[in-house]
HTML snippet that shows the backbone in 3Dmol.js (N, CA, C, O; Angstrom):
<script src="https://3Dmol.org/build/3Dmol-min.js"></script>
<div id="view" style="width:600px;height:400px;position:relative"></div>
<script>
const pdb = `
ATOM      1  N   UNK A   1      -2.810  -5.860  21.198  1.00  0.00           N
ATOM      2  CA  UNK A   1      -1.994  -6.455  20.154  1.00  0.00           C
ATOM      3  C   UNK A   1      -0.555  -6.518  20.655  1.00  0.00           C
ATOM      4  O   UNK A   1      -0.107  -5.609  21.353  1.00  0.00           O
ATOM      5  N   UNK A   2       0.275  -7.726  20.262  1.00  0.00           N
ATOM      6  CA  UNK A   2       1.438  -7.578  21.140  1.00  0.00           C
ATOM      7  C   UNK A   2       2.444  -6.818  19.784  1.00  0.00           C
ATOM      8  O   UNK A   2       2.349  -6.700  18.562  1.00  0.00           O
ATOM      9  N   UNK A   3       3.488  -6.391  20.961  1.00  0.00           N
ATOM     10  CA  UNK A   3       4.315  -5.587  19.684  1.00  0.00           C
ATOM     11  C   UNK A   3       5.170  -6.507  18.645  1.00  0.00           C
ATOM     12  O   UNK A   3       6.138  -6.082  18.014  1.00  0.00           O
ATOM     13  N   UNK A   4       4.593  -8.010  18.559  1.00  0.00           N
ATOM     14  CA  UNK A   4       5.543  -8.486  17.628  1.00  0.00           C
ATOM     15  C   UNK A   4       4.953  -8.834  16.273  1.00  0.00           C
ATOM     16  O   UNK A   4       5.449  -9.175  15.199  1.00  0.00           O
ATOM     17  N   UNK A   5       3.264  -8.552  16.866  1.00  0.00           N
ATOM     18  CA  UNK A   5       2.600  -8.513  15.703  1.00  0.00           C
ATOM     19  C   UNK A   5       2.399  -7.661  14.686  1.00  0.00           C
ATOM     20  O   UNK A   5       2.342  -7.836  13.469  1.00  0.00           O
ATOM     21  N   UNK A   6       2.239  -6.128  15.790  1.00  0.00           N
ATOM     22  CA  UNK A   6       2.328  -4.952  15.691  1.00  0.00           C
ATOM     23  C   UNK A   6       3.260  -4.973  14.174  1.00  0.00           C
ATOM     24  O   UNK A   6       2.809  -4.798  13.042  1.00  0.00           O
ATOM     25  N   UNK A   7       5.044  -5.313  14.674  1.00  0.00           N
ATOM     26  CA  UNK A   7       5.572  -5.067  14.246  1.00  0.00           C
ATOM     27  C   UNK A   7       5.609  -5.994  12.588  1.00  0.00           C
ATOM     28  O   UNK A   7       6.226  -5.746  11.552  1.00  0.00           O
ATOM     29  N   UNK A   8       4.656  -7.106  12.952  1.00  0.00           N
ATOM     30  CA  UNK A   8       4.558  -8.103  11.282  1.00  0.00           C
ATOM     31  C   UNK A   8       3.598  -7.271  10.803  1.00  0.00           C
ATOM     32  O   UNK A   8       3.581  -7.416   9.581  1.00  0.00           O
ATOM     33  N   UNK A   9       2.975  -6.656  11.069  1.00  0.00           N
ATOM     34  CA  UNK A   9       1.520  -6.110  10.115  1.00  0.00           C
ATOM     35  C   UNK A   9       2.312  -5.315   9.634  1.00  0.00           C
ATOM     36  O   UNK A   9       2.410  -5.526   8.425  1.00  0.00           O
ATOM     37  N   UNK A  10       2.962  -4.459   9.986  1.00  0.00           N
ATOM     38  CA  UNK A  10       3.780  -3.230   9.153  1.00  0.00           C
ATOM     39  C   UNK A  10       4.618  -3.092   8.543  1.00  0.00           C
ATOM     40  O   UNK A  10       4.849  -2.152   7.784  1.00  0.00           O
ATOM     41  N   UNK A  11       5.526  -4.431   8.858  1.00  0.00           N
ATOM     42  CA  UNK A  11       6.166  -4.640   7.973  1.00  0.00           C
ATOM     43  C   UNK A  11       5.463  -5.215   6.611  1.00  0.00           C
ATOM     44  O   UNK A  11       5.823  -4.787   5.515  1.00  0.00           O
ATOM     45  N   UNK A  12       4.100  -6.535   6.782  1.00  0.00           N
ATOM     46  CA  UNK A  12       3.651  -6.912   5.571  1.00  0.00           C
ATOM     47  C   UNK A  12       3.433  -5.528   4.765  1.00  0.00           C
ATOM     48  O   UNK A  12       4.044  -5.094   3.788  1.00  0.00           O
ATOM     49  N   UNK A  13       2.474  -5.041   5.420  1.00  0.00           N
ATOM     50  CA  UNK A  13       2.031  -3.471   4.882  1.00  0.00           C
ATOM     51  C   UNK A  13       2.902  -2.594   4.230  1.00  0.00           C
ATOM     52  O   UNK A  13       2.440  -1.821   3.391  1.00  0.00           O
ATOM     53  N   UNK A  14       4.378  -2.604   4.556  1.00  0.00           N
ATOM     54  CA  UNK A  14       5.605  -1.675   3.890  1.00  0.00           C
ATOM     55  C   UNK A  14       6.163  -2.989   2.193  1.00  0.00           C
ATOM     56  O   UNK A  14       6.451  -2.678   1.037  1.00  0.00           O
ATOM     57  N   UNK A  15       6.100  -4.098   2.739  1.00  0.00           N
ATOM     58  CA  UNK A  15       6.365  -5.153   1.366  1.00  0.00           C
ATOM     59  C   UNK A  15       5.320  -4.742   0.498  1.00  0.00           C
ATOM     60  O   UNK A  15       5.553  -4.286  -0.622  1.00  0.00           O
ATOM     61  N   UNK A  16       4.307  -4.866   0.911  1.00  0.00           N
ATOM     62  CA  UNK A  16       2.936  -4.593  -0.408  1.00  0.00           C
ATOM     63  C   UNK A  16       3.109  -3.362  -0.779  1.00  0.00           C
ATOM     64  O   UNK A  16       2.868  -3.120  -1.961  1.00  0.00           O
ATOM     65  N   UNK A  17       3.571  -2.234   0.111  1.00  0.00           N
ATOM     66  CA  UNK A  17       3.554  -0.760  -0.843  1.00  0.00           C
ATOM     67  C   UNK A  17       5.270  -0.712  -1.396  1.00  0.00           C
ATOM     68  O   UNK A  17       5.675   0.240  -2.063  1.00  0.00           O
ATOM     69  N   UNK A  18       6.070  -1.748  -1.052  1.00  0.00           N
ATOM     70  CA  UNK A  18       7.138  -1.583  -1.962  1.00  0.00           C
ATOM     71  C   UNK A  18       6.904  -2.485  -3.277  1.00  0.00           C
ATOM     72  O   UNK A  18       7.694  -2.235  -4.188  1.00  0.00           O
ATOM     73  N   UNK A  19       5.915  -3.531  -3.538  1.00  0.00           N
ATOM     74  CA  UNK A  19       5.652  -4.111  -4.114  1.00  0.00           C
ATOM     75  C   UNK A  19       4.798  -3.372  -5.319  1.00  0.00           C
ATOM     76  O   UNK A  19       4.889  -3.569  -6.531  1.00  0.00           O
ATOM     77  N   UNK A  20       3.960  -2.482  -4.621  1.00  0.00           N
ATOM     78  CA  UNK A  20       2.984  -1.549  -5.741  1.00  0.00           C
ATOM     79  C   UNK A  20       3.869  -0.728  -6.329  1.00  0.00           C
ATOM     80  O   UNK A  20       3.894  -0.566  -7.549  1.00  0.00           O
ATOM     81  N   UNK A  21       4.876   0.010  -5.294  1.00  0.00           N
ATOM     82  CA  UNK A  21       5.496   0.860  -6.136  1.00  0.00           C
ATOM     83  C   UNK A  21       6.440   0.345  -7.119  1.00  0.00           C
ATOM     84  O   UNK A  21       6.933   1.245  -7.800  1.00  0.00           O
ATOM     85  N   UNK A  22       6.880  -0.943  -7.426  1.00  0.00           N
ATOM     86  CA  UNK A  22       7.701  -1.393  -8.158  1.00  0.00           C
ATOM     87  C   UNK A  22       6.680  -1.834  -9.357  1.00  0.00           C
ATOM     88  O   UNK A  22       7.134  -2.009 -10.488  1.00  0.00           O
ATOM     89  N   UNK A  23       5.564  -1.973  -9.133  1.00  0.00           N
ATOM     90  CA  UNK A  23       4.538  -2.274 -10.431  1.00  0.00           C
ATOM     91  C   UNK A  23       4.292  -1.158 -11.044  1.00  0.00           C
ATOM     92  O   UNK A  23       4.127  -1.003 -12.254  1.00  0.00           O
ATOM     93  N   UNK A  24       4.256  -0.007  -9.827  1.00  0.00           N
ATOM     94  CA  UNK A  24       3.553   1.211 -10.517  1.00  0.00           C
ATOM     95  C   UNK A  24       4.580   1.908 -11.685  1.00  0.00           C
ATOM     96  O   UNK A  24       4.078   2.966 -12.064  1.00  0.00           O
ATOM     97  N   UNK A  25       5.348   1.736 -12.088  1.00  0.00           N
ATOM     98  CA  UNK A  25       6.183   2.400 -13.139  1.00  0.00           C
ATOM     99  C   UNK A  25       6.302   3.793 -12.620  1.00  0.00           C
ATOM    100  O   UNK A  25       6.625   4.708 -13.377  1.00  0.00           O
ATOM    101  N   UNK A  26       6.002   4.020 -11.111  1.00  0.00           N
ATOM    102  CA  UNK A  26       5.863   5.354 -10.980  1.00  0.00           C
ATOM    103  C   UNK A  26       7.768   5.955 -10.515  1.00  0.00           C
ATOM    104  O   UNK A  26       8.557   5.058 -10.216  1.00  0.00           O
ATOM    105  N   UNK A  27       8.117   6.973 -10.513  1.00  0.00           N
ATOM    106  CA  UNK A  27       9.399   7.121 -10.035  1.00  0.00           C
ATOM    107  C   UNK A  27       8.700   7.266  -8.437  1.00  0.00           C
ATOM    108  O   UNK A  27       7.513   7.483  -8.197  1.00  0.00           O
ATOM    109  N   UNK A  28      10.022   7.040  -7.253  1.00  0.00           N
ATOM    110  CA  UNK A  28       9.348   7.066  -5.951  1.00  0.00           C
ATOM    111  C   UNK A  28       8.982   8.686  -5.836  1.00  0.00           C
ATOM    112  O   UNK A  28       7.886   8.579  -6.386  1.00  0.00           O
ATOM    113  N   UNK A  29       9.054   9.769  -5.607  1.00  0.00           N
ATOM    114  CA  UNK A  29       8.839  10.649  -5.938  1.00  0.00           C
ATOM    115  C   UNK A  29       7.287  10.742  -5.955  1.00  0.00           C
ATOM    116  O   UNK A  29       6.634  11.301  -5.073  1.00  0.00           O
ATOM    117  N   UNK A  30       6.945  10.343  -6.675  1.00  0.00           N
ATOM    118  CA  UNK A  30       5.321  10.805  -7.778  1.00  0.00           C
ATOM    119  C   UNK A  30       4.646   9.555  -6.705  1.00  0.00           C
ATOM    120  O   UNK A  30       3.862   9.909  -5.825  1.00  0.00           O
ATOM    121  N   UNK A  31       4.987   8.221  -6.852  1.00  0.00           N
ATOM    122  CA  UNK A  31       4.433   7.270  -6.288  1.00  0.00           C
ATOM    123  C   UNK A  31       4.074   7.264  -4.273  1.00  0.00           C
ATOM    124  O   UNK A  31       3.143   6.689  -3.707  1.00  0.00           O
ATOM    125  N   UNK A  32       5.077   8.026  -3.696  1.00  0.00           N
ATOM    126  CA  UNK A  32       4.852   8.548  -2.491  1.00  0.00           C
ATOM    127  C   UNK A  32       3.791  10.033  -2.151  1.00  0.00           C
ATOM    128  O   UNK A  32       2.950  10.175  -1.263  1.00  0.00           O
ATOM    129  N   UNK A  33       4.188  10.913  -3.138  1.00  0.00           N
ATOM    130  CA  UNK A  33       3.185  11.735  -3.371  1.00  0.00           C
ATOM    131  C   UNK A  33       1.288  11.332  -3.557  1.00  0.00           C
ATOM    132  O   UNK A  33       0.338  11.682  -2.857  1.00  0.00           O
ATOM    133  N   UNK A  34       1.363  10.330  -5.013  1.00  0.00           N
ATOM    134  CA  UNK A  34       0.001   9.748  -5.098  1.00  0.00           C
ATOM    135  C   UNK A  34      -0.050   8.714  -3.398  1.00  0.00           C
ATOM    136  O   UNK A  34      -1.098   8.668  -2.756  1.00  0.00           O
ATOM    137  N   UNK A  35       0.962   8.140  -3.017  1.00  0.00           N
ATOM    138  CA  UNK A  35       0.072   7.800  -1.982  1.00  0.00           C
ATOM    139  C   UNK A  35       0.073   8.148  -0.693  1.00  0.00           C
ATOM    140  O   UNK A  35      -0.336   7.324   0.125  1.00  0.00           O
ATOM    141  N   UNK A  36       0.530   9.426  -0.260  1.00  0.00           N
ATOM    142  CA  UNK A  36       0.037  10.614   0.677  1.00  0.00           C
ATOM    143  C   UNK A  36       1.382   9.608   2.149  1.00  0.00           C
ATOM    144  O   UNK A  36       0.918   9.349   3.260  1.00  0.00           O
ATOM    145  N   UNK A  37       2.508   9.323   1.892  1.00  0.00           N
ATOM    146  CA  UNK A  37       3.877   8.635   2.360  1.00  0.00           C
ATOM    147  C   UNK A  37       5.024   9.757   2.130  1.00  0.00           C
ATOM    148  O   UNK A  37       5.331  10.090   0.985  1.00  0.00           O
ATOM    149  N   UNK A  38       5.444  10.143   2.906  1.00  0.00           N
ATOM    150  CA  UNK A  38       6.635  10.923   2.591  1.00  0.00           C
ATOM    151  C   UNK A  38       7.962   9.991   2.019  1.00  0.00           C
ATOM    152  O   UNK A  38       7.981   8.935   2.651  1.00  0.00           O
ATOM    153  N   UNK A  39       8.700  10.038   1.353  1.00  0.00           N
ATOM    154  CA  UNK A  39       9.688   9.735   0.512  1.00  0.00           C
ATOM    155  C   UNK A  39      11.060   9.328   1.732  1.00  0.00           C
ATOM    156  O   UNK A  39      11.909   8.461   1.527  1.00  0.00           O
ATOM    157  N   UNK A  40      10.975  10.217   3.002  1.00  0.00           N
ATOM    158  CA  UNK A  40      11.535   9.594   4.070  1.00  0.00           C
ATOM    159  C   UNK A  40      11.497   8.370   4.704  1.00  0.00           C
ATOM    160  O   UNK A  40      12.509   7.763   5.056  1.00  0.00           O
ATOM    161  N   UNK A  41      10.318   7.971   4.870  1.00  0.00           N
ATOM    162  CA  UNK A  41       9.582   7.166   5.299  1.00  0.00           C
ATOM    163  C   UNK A  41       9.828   6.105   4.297  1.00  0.00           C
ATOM    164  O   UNK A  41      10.530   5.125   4.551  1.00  0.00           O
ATOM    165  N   UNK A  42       9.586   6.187   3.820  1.00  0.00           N
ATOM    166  CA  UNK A  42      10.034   4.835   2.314  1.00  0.00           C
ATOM    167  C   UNK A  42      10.906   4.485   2.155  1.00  0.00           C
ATOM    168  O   UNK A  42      10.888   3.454   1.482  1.00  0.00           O
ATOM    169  N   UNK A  43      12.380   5.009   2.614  1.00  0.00           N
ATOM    170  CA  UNK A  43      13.371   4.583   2.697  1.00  0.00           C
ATOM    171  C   UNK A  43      14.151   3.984   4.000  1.00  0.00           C
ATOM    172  O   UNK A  43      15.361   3.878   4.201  1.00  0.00           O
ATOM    173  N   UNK A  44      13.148   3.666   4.734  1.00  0.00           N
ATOM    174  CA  UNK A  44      12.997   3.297   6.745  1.00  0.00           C
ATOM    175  C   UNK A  44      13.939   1.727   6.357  1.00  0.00           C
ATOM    176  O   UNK A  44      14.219   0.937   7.259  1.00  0.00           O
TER     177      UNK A  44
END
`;
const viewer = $3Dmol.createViewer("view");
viewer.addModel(pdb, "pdb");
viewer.setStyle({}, {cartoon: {color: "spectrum"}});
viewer.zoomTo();
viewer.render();
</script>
């Protein structure tokens, strides 16, 4: 896989879980917890 794809999959992948977490009514907190993401990481 070249790294520029690399780098589109993960980014799509970080839009869709910023996307859930903005549906989820969850605070980030609780919403990184339920989905096993450290709260560091979420703010990349």
């Amino acid at each position: 896989m070249e790294k520029l794809e690399s780098h589109t999959l993960k980014e799509a992948a970080w839009r869709t879980r910023l996307q859930q977490h903005a549906q989820s009514g969850k605070s980030m907190a609780a919403f990184c917890r339920d989905e096993a993401v450290s709260t560091a990481s979420f703010h990349m």
